[in-house]
C-alpha positions in Angstrom: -6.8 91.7 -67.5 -9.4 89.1 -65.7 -9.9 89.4 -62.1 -10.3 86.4 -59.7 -11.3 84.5 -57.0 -9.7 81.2 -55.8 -12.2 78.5 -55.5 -11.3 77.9 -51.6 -13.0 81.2 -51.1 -16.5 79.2 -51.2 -16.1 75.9 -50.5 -13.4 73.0 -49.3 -15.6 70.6 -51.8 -15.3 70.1 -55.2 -17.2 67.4 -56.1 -20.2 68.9 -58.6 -21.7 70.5 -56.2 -19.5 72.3 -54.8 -18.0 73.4 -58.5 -21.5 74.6 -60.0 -21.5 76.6 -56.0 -17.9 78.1 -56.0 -18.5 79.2 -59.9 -22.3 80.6 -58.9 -20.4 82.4 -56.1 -17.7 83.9 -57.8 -20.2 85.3 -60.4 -22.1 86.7 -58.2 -19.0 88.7 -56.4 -18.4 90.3 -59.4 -14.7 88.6 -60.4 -14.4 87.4 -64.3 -12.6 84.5 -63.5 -12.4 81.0 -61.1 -9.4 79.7 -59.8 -10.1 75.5 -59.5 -7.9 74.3 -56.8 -7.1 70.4 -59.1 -6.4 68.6 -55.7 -7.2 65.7 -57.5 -7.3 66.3 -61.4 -8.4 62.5 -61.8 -11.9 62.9 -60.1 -12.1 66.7 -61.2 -16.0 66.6 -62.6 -15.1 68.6 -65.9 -18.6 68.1 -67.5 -20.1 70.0 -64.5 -17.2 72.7 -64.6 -18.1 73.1 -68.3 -21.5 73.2 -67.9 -21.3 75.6 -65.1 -18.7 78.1 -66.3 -20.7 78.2 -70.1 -24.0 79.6 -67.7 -22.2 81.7 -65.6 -19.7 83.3 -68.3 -16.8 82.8 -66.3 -13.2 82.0 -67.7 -11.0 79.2 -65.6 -7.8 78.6 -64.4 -6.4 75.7 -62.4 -4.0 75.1 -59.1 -2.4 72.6 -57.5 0.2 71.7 -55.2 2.0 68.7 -55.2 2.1 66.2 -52.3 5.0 64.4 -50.6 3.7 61.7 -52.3 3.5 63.0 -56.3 6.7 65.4 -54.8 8.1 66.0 -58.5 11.8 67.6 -56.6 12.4 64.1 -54.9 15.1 61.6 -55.6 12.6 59.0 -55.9 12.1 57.9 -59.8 8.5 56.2 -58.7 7.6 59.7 -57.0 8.6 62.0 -59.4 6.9 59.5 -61.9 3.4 59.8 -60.0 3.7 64.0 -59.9 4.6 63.8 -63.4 1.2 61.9 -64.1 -0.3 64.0 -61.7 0.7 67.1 -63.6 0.1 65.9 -67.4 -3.7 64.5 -65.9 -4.0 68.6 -64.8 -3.4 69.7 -68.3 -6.0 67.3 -69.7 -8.2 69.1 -67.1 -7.4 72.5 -68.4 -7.8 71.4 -72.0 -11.4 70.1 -71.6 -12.5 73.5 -70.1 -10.7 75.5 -72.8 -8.1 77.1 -69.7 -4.9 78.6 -70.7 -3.7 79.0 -67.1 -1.7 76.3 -65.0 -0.5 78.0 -61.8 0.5 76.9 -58.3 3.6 74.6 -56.4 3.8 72.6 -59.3 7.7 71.9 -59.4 7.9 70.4 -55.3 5.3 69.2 -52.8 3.3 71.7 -51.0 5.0 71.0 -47.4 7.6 72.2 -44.5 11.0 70.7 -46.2 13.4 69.9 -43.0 16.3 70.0 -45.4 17.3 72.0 -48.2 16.6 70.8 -51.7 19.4 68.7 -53.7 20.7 69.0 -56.7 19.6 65.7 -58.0 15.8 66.9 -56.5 16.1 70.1 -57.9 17.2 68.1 -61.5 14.5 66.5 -61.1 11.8 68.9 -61.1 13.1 70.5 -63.7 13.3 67.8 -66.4 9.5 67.4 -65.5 8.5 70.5 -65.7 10.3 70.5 -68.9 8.2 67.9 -70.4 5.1 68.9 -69.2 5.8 72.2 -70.6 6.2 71.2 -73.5 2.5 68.7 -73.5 1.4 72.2 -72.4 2.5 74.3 -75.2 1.0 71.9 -77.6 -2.6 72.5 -75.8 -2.2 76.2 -76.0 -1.2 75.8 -71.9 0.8 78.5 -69.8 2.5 77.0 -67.0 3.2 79.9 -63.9 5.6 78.7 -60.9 3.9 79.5 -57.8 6.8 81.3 -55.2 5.8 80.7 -52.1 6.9 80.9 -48.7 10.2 78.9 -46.4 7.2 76.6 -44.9 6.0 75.7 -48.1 8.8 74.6 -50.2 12.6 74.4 -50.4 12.3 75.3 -54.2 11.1 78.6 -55.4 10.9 81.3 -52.0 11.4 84.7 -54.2 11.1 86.2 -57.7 14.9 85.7 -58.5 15.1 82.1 -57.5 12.2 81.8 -60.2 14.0 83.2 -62.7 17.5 81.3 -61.7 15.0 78.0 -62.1 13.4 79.2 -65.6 16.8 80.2 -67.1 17.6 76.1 -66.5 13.9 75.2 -67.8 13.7 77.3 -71.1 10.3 77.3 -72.0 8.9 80.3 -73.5 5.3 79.0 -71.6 6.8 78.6 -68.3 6.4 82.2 -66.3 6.5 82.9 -62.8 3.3 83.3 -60.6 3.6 85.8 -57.3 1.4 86.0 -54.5 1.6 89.0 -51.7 1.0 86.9 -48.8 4.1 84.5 -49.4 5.7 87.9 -51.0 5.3 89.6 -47.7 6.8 86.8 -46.0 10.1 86.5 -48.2 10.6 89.0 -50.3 12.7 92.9 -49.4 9.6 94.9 -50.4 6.5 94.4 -52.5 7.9 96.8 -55.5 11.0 95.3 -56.8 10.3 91.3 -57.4 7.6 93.0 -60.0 9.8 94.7 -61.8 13.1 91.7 -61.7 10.0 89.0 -62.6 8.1 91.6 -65.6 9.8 89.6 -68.2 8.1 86.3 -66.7 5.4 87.5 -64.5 1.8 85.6 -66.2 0.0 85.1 -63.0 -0.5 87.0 -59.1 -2.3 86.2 -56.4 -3.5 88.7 -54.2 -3.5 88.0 -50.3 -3.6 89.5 -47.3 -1.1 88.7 -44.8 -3.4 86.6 -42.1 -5.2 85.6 -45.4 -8.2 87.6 -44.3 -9.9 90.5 -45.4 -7.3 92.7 -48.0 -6.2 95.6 -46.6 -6.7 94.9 -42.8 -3.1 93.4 -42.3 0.6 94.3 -43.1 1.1 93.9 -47.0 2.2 96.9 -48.9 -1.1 96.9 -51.5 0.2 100.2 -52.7 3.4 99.2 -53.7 2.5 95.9 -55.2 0.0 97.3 -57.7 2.0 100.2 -58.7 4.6 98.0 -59.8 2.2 95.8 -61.7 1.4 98.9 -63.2 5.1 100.0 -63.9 5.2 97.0 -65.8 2.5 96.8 -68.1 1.2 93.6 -66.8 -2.1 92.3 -67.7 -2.4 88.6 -66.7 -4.7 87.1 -64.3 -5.0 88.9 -60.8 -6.8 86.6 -58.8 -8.0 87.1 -54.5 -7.1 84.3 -52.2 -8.1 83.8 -48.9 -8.2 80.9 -46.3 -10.8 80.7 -43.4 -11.0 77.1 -41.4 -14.8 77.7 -41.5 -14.3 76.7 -45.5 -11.4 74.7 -46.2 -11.1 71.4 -46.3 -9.7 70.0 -43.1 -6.4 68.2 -45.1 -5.8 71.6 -46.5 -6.2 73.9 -43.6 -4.1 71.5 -41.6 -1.8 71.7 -44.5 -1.8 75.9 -44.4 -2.5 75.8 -41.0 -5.2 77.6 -41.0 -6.5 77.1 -37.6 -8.4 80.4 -37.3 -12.1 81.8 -38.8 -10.8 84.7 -40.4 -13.9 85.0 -42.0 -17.4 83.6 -41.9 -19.4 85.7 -44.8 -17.6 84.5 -48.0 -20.3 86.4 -50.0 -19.3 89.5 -48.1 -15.4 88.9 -48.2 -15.4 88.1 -51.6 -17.3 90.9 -52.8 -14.8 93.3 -50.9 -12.2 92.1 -52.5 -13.5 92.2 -55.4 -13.8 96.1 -55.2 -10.5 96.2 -53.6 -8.7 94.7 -56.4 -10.6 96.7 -58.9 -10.2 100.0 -57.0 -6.5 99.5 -56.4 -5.9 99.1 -60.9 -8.2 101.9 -61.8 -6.3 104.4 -59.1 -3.0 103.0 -60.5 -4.1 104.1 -64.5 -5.0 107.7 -63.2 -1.0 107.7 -62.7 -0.5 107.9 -65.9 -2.4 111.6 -65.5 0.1 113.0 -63.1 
């Protein structure tokens, strides 16, 4: 198991200094692994991501969500073209940096939907992320589904949705990827999508639910990680957490992150880093009871 940190955590640039940065950082914190938010996969430096990941000894995975404008679940051929593009230029990305993990909203556009999705949208992601899948499998590429929260997408809002979605899809590379804050927005409790998703499940995000330091808001931690221990899992776990003194301004409107939850990353990031840690070694000493 490889544990995280999302690339946001550092820095709302990625040109190449902000990637040798956010990698230096996230080595430094202790995680094993960067998450590289691909906000735009065609400008992504991947020479200085190489270069910067060979020093450090970090692995790589890759995020995006998809805009209104690349929106892969509309009913416009031309759109749904351009996210296609979009997500096959992504898994050129990935390839070049020897990644096996392709995570995030992938399957919609990353925004407040005002109506629910159709079924021509919703055939519409799917076909693509059929085909991509299948690009992906021949690169040695997983592909994880990002569930995420009602102001976020009209697609995928909880664990069984996923699956409903992935049962249409069949691809044995597409799994589901959960993430506690949108969890703790959507789902019952933080136990039971685990174990419906175990099957799937290839990729978490770990979140608080103000997207501030872990463990000082309302998620169930507890719950969550014993069921990732019920399960066996042993994919990425990766911390994510949004403060408008880093992110981009397009993003943070996008998240609405209009608060500093945070102003020492180096701090933040090396508490979470413990946190996560602490929470997996306290769930193998069950195995002792």
């Amino acid at each position: 198991m490889k544990i995280g940190c999302h690339g946001l955590v550092w820095t709302g640039r990625f040109d190449a200094e902000g990637i040798r940065y956010s990698v230096q950082k996230t080595q430094e914190a202790g995680f094993d692994l960067i998450e590289f938010p691909l906000m735009d996969p065609f400008s992504f430096d991947v020479a200085t991501a190489k270069s910067a990941l060979a020093a450090s000894g970090l692995s790589a995975s890759a995020s995006l969500g998809l805009s209104e404008a690349t929106d892969v679940s509309s009913e416009d051929p031309s759109v749904v073209k351009a996210g296609e593009e979009l997500l096959n230029r992504a898994l050129e990305v990935l390839a070049e940096l020897d990644s096996t993990d392709f995570c995030g909203v992938i399957y919609s556009a990353m925004k407040k939907y005002m109506e629910p999705a159709t079924e021509r949208g919703l055939a519409n992601s799917k076909a693509v992320i059929g085909r991509v899948a299948d690009r992906a499998a021949a690169l040695g590429i997983n592909m994880s589904l990002e569930v995420v929260n009602r102001y976020e997408t009209n697609v995928l809002n909880t664990g069984r949705q996923a699956l409903d979605y992935l049962a249409d899809v069949q691809r044995g590379n597409v799994g589901i990827h959960l993430d506690t804050y949108h969890m703790n927005i959507e789902e019952s409790d933080m136990f039971s999508p685990v174990l419906d998703t175990a099957a799937a499940l290839r990729y978490v995000h770990i979140g608080e639910s103000h997207r501030g330091y872990l463990g000082t808001g309302s998620v169930d931690f507890d719950s969550f990680f014993k069921a990732l221990g019920r399960i066996g899992y042993e994919g990425p776990v990766v911390f994510e957490s949004f403060s408008s003194a880093v992110v981009a301004p397009d993003l943070s409107r996008m998240l609405g992150i209009w608060r500093n939850l945070w102003a020492d990353n180096e701090e933040l990031g090396a508490h979470a880093n413990a946190f996560i840690r602490d929470k997996l070694t306290a769930i193998k000493t069950i195995d002792l009871h």
